[in-house]
TORKOL-99723 format. One record per residue (C-alpha): residue in one letter; z, y, x. Coordinates in steps of 0.001 Angstrom, whole numbers, padded with zeros to 6 digits, always signed. Layout:
% TORKOL-99723
aZYX;...
% end
This chain:
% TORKOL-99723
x-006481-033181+048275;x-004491-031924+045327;x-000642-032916+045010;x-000037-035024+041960;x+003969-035782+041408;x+004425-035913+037952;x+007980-034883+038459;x+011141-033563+036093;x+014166-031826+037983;x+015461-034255+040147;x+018957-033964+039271;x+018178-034656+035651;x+015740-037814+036796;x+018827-039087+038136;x+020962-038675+035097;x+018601-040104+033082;x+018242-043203+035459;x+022028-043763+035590;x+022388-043909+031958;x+019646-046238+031261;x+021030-048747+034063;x+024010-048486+032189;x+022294-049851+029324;x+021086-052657+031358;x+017396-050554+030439;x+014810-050871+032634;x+012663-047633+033800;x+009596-049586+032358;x+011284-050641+028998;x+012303-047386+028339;x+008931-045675+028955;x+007327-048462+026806;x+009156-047994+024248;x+008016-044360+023441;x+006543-044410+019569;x+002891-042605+019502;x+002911-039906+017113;x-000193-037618+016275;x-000733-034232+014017;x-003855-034111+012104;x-005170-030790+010222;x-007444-029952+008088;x-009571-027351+005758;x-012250-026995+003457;x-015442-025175+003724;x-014026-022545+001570;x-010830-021951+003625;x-012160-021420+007213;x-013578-018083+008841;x-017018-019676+008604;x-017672-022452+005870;x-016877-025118+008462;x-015145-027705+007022;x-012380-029258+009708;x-010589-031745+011047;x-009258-032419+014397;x-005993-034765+016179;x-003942-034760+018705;x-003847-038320+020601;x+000197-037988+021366;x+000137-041605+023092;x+001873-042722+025881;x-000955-045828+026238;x-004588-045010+024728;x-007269-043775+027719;x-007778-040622+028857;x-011548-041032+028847;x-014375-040081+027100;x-017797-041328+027074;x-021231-040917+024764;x-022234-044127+023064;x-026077-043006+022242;x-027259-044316+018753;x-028698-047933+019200;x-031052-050403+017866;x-029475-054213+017493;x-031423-057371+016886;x-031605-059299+013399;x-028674-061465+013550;x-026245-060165+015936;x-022642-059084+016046;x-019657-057108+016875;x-017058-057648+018324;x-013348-056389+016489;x-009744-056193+018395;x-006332-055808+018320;x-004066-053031+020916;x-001794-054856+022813;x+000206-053189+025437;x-001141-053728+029155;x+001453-052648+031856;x-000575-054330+034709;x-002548-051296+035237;x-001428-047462+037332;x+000380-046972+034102;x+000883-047870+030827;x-001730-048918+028780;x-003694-050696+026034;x-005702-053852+026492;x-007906-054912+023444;x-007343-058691+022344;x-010316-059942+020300;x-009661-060710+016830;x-013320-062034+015367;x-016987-060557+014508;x-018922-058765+012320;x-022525-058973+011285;x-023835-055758+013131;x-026225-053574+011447;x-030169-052633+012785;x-029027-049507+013527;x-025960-047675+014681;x-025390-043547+014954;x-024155-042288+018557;x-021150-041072+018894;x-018191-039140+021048;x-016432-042283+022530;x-012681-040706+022221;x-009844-042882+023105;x-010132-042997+018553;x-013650-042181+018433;x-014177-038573+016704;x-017499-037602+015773;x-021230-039023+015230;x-024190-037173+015521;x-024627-036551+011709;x-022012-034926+011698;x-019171-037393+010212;x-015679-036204+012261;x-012584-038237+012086;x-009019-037068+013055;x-006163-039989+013053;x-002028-039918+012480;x-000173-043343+012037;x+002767-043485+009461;x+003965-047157+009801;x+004373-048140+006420;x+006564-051287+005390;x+006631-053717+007838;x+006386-056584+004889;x+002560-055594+004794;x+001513-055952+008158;x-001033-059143+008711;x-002146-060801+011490;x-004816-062213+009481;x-007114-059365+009164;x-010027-059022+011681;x-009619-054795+011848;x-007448-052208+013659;x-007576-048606+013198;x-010100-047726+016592;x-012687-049927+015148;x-012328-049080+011463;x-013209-045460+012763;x-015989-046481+015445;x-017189-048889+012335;x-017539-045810+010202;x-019191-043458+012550;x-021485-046281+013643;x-022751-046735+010385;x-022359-044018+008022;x-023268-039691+007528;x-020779-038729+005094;x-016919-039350+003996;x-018100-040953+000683;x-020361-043369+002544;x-017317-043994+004998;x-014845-044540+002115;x-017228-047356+000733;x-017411-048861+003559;x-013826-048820+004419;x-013403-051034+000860;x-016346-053357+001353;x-014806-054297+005211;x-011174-054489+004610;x-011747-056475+001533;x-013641-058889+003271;x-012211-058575+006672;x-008719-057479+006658;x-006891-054854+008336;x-004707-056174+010995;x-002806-052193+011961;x-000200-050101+010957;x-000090-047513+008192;x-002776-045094+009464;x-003931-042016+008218;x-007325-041015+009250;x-008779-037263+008258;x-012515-037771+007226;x-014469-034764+007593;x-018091-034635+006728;x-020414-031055+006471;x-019078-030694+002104;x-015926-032189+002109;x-012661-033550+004327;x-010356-036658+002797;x-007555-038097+004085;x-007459-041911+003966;x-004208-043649+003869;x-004216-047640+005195;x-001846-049971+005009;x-001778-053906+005486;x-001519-056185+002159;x+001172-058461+003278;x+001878-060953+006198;x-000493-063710+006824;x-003012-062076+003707;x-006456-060139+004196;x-007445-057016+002914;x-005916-054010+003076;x-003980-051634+000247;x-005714-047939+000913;x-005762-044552-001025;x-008083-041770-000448;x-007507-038056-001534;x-010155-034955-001057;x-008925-031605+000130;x-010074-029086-002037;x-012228-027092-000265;x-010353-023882-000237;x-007008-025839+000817;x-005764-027096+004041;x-003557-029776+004818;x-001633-032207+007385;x-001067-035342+008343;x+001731-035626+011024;x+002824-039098+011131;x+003908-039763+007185;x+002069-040918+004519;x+001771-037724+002446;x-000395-038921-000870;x+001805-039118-003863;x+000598-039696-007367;x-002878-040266-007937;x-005652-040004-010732;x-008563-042645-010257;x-010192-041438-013564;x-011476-038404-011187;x-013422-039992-008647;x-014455-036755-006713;x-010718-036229-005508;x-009011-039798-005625;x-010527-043090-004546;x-008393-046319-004234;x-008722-049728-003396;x-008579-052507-006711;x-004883-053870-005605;x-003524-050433-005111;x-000769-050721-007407;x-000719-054610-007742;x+000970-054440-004096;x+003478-052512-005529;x+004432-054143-008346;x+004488-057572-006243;x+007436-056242-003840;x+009113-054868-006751;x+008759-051247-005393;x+006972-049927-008427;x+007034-050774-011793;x+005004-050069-015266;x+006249-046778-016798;x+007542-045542-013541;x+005795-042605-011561;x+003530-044188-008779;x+003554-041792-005903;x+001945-043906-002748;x+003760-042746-000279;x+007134-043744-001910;x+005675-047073-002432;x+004196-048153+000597;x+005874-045485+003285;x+008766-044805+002469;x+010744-044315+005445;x+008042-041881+006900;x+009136-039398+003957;x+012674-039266+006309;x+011545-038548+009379;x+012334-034791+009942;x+009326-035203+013139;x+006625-035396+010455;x+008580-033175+007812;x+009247-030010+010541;x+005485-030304+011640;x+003982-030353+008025;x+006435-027300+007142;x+005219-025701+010294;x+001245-026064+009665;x+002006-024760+006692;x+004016-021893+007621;x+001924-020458+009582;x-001537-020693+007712;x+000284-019926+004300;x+003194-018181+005205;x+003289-016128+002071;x+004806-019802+000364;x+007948-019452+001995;x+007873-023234+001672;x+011624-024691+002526;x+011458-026508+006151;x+014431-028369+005147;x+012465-030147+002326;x+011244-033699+001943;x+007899-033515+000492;x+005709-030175+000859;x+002338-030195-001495;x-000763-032296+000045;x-002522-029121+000618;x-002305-025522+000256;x-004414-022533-000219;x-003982-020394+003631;x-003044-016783+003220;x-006392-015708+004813;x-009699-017808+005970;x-008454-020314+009115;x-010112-018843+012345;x-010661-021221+015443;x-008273-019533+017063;x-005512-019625+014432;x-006106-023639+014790;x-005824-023667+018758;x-002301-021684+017818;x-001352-024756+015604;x-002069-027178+018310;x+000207-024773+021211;x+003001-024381+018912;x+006444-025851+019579;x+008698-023559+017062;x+009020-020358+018960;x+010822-017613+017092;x+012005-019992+014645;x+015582-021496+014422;x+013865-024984+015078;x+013301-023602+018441;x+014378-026792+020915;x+015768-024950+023459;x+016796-021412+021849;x+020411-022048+023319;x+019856-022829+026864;x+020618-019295+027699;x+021322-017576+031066;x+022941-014083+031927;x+020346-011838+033705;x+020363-008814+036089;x+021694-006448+033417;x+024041-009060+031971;x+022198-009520+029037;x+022463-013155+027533;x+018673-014247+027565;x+016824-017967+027577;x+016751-019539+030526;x+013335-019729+032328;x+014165-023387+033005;x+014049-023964+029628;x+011314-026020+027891;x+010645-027752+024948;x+008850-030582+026635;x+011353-032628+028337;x+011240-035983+027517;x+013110-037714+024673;x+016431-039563+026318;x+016754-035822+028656;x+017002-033722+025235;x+019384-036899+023778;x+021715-036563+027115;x+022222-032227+026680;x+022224-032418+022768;x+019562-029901+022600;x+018925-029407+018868;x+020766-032683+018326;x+017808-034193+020313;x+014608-035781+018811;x+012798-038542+018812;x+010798-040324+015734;x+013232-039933+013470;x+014592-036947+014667;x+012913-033665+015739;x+009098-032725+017454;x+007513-030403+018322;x+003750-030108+017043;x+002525-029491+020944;x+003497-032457+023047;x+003971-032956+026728;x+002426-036901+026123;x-000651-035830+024362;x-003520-037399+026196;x-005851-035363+024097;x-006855-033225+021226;x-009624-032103+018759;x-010588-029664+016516;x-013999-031104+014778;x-015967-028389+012946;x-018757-029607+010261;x-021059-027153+009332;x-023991-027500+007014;x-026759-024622+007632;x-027200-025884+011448;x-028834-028527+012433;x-026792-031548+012912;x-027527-031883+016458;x-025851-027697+016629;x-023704-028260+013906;x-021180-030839+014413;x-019241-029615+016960;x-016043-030665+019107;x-013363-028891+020462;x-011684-030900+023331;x-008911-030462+025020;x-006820-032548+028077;x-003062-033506+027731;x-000426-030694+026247;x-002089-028308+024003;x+000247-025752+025345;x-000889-025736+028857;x-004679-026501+028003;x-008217-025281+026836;x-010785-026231+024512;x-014069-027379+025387;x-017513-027172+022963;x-018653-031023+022878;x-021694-030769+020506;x-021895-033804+018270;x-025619-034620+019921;x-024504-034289+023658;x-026108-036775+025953;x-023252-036874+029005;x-019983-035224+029589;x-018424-034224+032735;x-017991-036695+035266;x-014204-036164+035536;x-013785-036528+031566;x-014975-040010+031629;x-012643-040974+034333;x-009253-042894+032660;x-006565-040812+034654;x-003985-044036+032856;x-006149-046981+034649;x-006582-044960+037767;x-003632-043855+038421;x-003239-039848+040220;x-006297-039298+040769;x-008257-035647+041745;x-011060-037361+040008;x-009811-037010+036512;x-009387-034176+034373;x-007093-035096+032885;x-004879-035232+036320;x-005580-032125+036580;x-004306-030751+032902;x-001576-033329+033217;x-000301-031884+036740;x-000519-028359+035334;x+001330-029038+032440;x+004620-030833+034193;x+004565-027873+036485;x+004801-025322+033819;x+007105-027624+032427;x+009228-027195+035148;x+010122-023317+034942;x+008544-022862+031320;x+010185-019127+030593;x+008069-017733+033434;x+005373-019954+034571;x+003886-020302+030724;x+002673-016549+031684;x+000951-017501+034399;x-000807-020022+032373;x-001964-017328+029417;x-002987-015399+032121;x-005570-017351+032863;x-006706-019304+029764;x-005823-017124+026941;x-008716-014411+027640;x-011112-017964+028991;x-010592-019827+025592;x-011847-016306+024058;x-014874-016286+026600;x-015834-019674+025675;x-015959-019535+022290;x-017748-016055+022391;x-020525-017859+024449;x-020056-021109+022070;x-021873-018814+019283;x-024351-017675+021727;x-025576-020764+022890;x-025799-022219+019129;x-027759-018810+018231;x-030078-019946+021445;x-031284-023220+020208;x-031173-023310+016573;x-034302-021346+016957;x-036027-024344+019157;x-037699-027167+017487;x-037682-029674+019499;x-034711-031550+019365;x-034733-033204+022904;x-034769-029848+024617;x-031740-028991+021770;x-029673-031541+023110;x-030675-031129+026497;x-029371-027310+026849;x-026170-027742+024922;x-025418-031028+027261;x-025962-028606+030303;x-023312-026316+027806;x-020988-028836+027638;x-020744-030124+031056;x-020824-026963+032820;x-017712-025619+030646;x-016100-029351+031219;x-016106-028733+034547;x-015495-024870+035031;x-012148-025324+033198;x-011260-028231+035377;x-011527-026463+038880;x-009324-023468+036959;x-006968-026036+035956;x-006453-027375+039338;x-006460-023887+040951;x-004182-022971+038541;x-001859-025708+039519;x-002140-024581+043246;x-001234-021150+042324;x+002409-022614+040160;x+002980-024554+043671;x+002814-021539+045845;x+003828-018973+043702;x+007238-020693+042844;x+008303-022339+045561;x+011896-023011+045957;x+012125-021553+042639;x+011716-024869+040568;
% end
């Protein structure tokens, strides 16, 4: 039986307690009341080490499932439906969670694509990957009315369509007719060509439809999307980089928050206060920085171009560097002042510092002035329930080409796994939801979660422990990644395809999870009285 405390220093658990009670806070209010907050990047074909083009997300929730599940394309009968929802919180389960509140139906169509069944669904098997960030937007648009949140809009599009055009068309016909009912939501839409992101926001309480933009990466650009709405002017006279829908700037003009012979930039329009949020500006410089660092782009700026041309072609592994990163070396560093004095009396940072203690701990020691939504965050999270990197890549097969990279809670402390877009299971452990269960040894992502709060608690020294071990894996696992695709690109019959990368898949899913729970074992032992 493993040992499963998710635990901070005790001392500062108390603190923390003491000041919410204070408040008259509850423990539960205050963990409820956590924004979610995810990073989404992307490139073209022309600016990876490959031709893939990319997207990928990191679910930083402190509600959606830790699950994951294969929904295998299906047949439906003339006439029937689907079902569409609202999140509402659900704090009757282990821990805090969403429940899903039906809003209405749809007309379903003959035939639906399968799909990886992500907590925000992220890939079908032709190939069609979709990474996610919210923004907000003005609360005066929010509606009720509409029948559509953001998880189905995506499971909507990868149900029913192969490329980002397709998905952009059918984004307008459905909110038109429907209504959104979300946030401001950015979703990254990658297909084997092209990646776009697509900006949503409501069209005003108690109305249906939806205001949206669209804009393409160029395909030797990258760009972000980390919780602001980041599209600013637009040309709809060149359909092959902007799309739109019809009331885009009637919205506007409505509210009085843009006017003829003004300069219409959306995201000043319809998002404004996500343009101040220094946790969405830091993480866009930061992407930034360190694919294009030749820019010298200011990180004290308020808008930073939609996309830029990287220094050299993205690798994989430059991506999974994105994902760990939480401002080392720079002076954004969280913790770079939580110094100690060491053997030789040299003033160095404290091994018991780390950059992932949670928000109202950072607010309490003034590290960095604290952060928060508004304030300062890292792009690697200790609440991530779980990330992606989606590749798209024409000359394979689709059932080889559209591949996955998964990984369980903090990026920092994790791996990636190869989930090919045709897989017909997953790991047992991945499709157990660690949130509904509660600790469980049955989840993987107990097991990543665990390991992560331990390294968490002496970060200076234990993170090395943690390289150790998945730094040369990650390498080993995309090295045999390529071999495997090599393997059965050069079968032709597509069943026995998809039945060797499944045994890929599942046999990596759950290698990494014994490491990760051996490797918690190992933090235990090895630092005993040393937390």
């Amino acid at each position: 039986m493993k040992t499963g405390y998710r635990f901070f220093p005790l001392m500062l658990v108390c603190v923390s307690i003491s000041v919410l009670n204070s408040q008259g806070q509850s423990f539960a209010d205050w963990v409820s009341g956590f924004p979610d907050g995810c990073t989404s990047v992307t490139a073209g074909r022309l600016a990876t080490f490959d031709g893939s083009v990319v997207t990928s997300h990191t679910d930083d929730s402190h509600r959606t499932r830790s699950s994951v599940t294969i929904v295998p394309g299906t047949d439906h009968p003339r006439g029937s439906y689907t079902e569409m929802h609202r999140r509402i919180n659900d704090d009757t389960k282990a821990m805090p969670s969403y429940a899903f509140q039906k809003t209405g139906e749809i007309p379903q169509v003959s035939r639906t694509y399968g799909f990886i069944n992500s907590a925000y669904p992220c890939m079908n098997e032709a190939q069609l990957g979709i990474g996610e960030s919210t923004f907000g937007g003005r609360p005066e648009l929010r509606s009720d009315a509409g029948l559509i949140d953001c998880q189905d809009l995506i499971r909507l599009m990868l149900e029913r369509c192969k490329t980002v055009r397709e998905a952009l068309e059918l984004t307008g016909a459905l909110l038109k007719q429907y209504g959104w009912n979300d946030a401001g939501e950015c979703l990254t839409i990658a297909d084997k060509n092209e990646v776009w992101h697509l900006e949503i926001v409501g069209p005003g309480k108690g109305e249906i439809g939806a205001v949206w933009v669209a804009q393409r990466v160029p395909d030797d650009h990258v760009s972000v999307n980390a919780n602001a709405s980041t599209i600013k002017e637009i040309n709809l006279s060149d359909g092959d980089y902007f799309k739109a829908s019809e009331n885009v700037f009637d919205v506007a003009r409505k509210y009085g928050w843009w006017k003829e012979g003004e300069s219409f930039r959306f995201c000043y329009a319809y998002a404004p206060e996500s343009r101040t949020s220094f946790a969405s500006r830091r993480r866009e410089w930061r992407v930034f920085n360190l694919l294009a660092p030749g820019l010298k782009l200011d990180p004290n700026s308020e808008n930073f171009p939609f996309s830029v041309k990287p220094d050299k072609l993205v690798t994989l592994e430059d991506l999974i560097t994105v994902f760990k990163d939480y401002y080392e070396g720079t002076e954004f560093n969280f913790v770079k002042d939580i110094t100690v004095t060491d053997e030789q009396g040299k003033t160095i940072l404290s091994p018991m510092a780390n950059p992932f203690m949670p928000y109202d701990m950072n607010k309490i020691f003034k590290i960095n002035g604290g952060w928060g939504w508004m304030g300062e965050r890292t792009i690697a999270r200790w609440y991530t329930m779980y990330a992606t990197i989606i590749q798209c890549r024409s000359w394979l097969p689709d059932d080889v080409g559209g591949l996955v990279w998964f990984a369980q809670d903090n990026v920092a402390t994790s791996v990636y796994i190869p989930v090919f877009c045709s897989v017909t299971d997953l790991p047992q452990t991945y499709k157990v939801d660690g949130r509904e269960t509660g600790f469980s040894d049955e989840s993987a992502w107990w097991a990543f979660n665990r390991l992560s709060t331990l390294t968490a608690q002496r970060w200076g020294d234990m993170r090395k422990d943690v390289d150790a071990v998945w730094d040369p894996l990650q390498k080993d696992i995309i090295s045999r990644t390529t071999e495997i695709e090599k393997q059965v690109s050069g079968i032709q019959d597509a069943a026995d395809r998809r039945s060797l990368l499944t045994e890929f898949t599942i046999n990596w899913g759950n290698e990494v999870v014994r490491k990760a729970w051996k490797l918690g074992d190992l933090l235990w032992t090895k630092y005993d009285e040393k937390f």
